[in-house]
C-alpha positions as CSV (number, residue, x, y, z in Angstrom):
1,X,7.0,-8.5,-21.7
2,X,10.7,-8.6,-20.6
3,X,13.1,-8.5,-23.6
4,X,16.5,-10.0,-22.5
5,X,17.7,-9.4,-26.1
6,X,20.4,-7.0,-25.9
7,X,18.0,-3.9,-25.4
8,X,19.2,-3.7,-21.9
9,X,16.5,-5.7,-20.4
10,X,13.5,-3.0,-21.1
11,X,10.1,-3.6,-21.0
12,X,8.2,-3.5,-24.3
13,X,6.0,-0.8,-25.2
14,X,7.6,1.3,-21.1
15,X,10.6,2.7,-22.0
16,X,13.8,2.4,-19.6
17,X,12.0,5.3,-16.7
18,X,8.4,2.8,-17.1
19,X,10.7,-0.3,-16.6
20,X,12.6,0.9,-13.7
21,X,9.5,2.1,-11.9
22,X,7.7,-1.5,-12.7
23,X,11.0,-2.6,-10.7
24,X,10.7,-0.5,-7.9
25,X,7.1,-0.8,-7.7
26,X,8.1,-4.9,-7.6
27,X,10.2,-4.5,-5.3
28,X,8.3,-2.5,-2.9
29,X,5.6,-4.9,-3.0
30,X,8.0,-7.8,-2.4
31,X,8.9,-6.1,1.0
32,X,5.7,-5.5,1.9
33,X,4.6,-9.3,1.7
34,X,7.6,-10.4,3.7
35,X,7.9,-7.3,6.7
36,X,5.4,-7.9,9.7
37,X,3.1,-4.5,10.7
38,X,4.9,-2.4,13.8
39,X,3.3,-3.8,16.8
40,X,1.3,-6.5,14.6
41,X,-0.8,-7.6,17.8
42,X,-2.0,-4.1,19.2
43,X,-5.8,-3.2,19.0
44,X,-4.8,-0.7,16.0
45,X,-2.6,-3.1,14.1
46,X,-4.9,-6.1,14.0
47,X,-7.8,-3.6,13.0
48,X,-5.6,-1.9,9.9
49,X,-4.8,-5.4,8.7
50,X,-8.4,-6.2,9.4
51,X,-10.0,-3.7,7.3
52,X,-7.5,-2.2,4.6
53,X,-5.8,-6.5,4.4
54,X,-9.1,-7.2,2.9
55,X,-8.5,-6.6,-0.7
56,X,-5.0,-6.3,-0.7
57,X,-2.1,-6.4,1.3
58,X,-1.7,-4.6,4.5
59,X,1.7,-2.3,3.4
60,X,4.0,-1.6,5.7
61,X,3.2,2.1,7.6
62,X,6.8,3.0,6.8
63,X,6.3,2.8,3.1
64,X,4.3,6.3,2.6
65,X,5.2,9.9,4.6
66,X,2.0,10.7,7.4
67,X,0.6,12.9,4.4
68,X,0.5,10.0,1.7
69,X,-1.6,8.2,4.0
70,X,-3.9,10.5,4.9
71,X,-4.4,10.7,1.0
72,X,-4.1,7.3,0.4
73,X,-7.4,6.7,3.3
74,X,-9.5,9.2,1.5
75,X,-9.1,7.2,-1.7
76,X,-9.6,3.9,-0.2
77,X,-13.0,5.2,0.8
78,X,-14.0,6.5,-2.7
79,X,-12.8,3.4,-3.6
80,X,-15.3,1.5,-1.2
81,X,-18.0,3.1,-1.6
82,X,-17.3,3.0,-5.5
83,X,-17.5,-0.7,-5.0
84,X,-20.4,-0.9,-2.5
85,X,-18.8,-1.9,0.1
86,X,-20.0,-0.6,3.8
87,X,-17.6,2.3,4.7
88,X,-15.0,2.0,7.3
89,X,-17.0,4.0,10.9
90,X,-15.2,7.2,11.4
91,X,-13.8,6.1,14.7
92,X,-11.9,3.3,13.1
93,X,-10.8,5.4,10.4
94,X,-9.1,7.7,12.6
95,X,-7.7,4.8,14.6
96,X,-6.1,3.7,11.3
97,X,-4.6,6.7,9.7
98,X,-3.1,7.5,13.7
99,X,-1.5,4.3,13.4
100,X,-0.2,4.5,9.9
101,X,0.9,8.1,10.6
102,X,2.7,7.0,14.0
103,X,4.6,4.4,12.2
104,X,4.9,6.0,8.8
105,X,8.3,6.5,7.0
């Protein structure tokens, strides 16, 4: 919880360094609800919000470096299978990660 209480607004049991992530992470998610994908109506758009916007929000390519991405796809799919869902086809997988990595930050 928040503690307005003259501790300099830190959250109980985080420390100042948890508390200011837990803000930035806020923050970042924030943005990433209100900024529309690059090209939002191209084949590769509309399939990366298709597939990956299915459990949770589609972020923003320019949020993560090409190389966090690529990561980021090879734990989505541990992450699928891990909860039985059908895996994303190879072919659409590289589709994706070219068009995160194109518009990545």
């Amino acid at each position: 919880m928040i503690d307005g209480g003259g501790h300099g607004g830190v959250v109980e049991g985080v420390g100042r360094a948890g508390a200011t992530a837990l803000l930035v992470l806020a923050t970042l998610l924030a943005s990433a609800c209100s900024s529309p994908l690059p090209d939002a109506e191209s084949r590769e758009a509309r399939l990366y919000a298709q597939e990956c916007g299915t459990c949770h929000v589609a972020y923003p390519p320019h949020m993560l470096k090409p190389a966090m991405w690529e990561m980021q796809m090879g734990r989505m799919a541990l992450m699928r299978r891990q909860r039985g869902l059908p895996p994303i086809s190879a072919a659409d997988e590289k589709t994706i990660l070219a068009y995160l990595t194109k518009h990545a930050g």
